[in-house]
C-alpha positions in Angstrom: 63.8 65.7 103.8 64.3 69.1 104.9 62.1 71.8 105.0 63.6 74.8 105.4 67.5 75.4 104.5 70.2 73.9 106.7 72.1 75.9 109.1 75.8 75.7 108.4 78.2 75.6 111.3 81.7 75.8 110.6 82.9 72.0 110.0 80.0 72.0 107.2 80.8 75.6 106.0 84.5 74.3 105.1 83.4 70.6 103.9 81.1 72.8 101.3 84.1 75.1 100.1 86.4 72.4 100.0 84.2 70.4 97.5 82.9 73.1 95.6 85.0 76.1 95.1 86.8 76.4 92.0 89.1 79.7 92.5 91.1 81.1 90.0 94.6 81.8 91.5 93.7 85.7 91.3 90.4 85.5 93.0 92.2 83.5 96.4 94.8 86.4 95.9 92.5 89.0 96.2 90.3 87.7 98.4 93.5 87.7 101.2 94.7 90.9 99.9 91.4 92.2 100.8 91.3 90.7 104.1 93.1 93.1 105.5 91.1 95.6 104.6 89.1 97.6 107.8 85.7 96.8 105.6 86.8 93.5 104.9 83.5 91.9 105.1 81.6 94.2 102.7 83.6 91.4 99.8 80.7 88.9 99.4 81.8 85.3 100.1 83.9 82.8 97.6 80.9 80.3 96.9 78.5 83.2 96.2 80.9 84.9 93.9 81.1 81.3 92.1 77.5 80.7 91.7 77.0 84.4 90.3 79.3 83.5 87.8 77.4 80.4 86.7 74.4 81.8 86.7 76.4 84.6 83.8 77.4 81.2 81.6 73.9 79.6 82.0 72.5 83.0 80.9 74.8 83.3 78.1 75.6 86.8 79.5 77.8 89.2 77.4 76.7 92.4 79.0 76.8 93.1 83.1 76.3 95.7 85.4 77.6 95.7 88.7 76.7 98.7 91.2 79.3 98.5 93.7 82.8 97.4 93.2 84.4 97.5 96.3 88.0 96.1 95.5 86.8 93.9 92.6 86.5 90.5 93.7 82.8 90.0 92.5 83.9 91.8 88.9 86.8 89.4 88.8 84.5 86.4 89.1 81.6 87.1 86.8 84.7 88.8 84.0 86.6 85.4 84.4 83.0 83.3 83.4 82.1 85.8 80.5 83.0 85.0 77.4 86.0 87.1 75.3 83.7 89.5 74.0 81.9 90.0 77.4 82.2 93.3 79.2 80.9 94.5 82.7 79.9 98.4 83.5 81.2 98.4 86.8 80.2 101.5 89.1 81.5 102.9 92.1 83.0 105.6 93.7 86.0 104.8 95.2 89.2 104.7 93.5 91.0 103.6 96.6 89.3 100.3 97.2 88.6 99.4 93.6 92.7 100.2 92.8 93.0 97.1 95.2 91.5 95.0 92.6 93.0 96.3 89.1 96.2 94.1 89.2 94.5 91.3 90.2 92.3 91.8 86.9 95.2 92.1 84.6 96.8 89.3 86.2 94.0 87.0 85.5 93.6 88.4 81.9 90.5 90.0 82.1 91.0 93.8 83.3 90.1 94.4 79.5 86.2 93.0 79.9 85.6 95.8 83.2 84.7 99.1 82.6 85.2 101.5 85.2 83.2 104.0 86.0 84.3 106.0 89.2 80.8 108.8 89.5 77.8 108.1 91.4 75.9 105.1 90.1 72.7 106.5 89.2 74.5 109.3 87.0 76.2 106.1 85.3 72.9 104.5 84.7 71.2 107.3 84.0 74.1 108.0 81.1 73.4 104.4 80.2 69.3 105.1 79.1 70.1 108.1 77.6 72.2 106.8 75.2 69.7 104.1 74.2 70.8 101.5 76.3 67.5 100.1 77.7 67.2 96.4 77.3 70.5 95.5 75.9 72.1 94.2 79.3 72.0 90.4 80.5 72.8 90.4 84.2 73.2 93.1 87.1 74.8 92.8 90.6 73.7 95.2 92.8 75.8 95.6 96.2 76.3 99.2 97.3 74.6 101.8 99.5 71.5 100.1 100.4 69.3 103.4 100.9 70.1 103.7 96.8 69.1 99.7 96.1 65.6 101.0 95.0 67.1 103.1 92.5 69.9 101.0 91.0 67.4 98.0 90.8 64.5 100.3 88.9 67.6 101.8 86.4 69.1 97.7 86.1 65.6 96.9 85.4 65.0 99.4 82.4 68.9 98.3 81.1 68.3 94.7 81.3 66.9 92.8 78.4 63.1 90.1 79.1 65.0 87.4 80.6 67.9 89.1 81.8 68.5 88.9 85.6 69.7 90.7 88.7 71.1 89.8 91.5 70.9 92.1 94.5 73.1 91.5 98.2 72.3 91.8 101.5 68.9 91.3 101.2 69.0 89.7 104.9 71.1 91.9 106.6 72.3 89.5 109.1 68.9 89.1 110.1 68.3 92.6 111.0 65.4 92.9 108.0 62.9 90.5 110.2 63.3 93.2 113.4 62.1 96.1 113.8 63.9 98.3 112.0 66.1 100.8 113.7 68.3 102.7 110.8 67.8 103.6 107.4 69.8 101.0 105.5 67.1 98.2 107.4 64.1 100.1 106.8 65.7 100.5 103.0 66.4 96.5 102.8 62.9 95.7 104.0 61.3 98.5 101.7 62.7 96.8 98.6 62.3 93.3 99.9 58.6 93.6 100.1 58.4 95.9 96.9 60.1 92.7 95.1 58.1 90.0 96.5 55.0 92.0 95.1 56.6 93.1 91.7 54.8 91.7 88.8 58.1 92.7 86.5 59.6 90.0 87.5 59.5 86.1 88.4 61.8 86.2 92.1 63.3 84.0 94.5 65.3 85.2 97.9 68.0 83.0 99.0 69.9 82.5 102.0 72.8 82.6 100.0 76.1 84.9 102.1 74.2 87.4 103.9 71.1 87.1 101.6 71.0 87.2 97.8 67.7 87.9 95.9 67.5 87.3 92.1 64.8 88.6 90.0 64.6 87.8 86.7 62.9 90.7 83.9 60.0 89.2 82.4 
């Protein structure tokens, strides 16, 4: 018995994706049509993407958030587990990366559950309260600028319903969050780490999940 989570090297990394992942043909596609993108590895990984989108069918999700697009490969995976009605706000600001992911979306028959919103993502949420949206959303993904984490998760909070959950990346920052922190988007991660550890809003748990994954669940 372990008792702390297991390292995974290579070999292991592949033996878990090979007997576990369950891609839809559109999500492999993107994911190598994104490869070749310079910022590549801001797409979260294939198993995280899979077990964000169970984690929408065991909440019985219908309405999502997602703060931070990037070229659509975490929208295509939560659309593809939500059920026909189901739709996702999905907020960025780039209509160059997130054009990368609109075909693949229609191809895989759900570019009609993702709402686009191309503004800054605060104005979006913002937009969203004022036109009495508070606690009619199920889940939220949260993976953009991370000096703007703390507000996206207080403005996801306010939208989500008790029971609804979000999910928030990076939270680990390939370590960096345990060092001293030398930049603004560390001192940002750690900020909201320890804010969430202490938040009594919420029931919490941090995984080592991709380069960190935190979920906290409105109580």
């Amino acid at each position: 018995m372990s008792h702390r989570s297991l390292n995974l090297d290579d070999t292991l990394y592949q033996y878990l994706l090979d007997h576990s992942l369950r891609e839809h043909p559109q999500q492999a596609a993107l994911r190598e049509a994104t490869r070749a993108q310079p910022l590549a590895r801001m797409q979260i990984s294939p198993e995280q993407g899979q077990f964000m989108a169970l984690l929408v069918k065991l909440l019985g999700a219908r309405r999502c958030i997602e703060v931070g697009v990037f070229t659509g490969y975490s929208a295509l995976s939560v659309a593809l587990a939500l059920p026909p009605d189901g739709r996702i706000l999905a907020c960025d600001i780039s209509d160059e990366y997130t054009a990368i992911g609109k075909p693949f979306w229609q191809r895989a028959g759900v570019a009609h559950k993702i709402e686009l919103r191309l503004a800054p993502a605060v104005q979006t949420l913002e937009a969203q309260l004022a036109a009495g949206e508070a606690g009619r959303y199920d889940f939220a993904f949260i993976d953009a600028d991370k000096t703007g984490y703390d507000d996206y998760y207080e403005r996801c909070l306010q939208l989500l319903r008790p029971g609804g959950l979000i999910a928030i990346d990076n939270v680990l920052w390939s370590g960096a969050v345990a060092q001293p922190a030398q930049d603004a988007d560390t001192r940002a991660l750690q900020a909201l780490n320890d804010k969430l550890h202490r938040d009594e809003r919420i029931d919490y748990s941090m995984l080592p999940l991709g380069d960190g994954l935190s979920l906290a669940r409105k109580r």
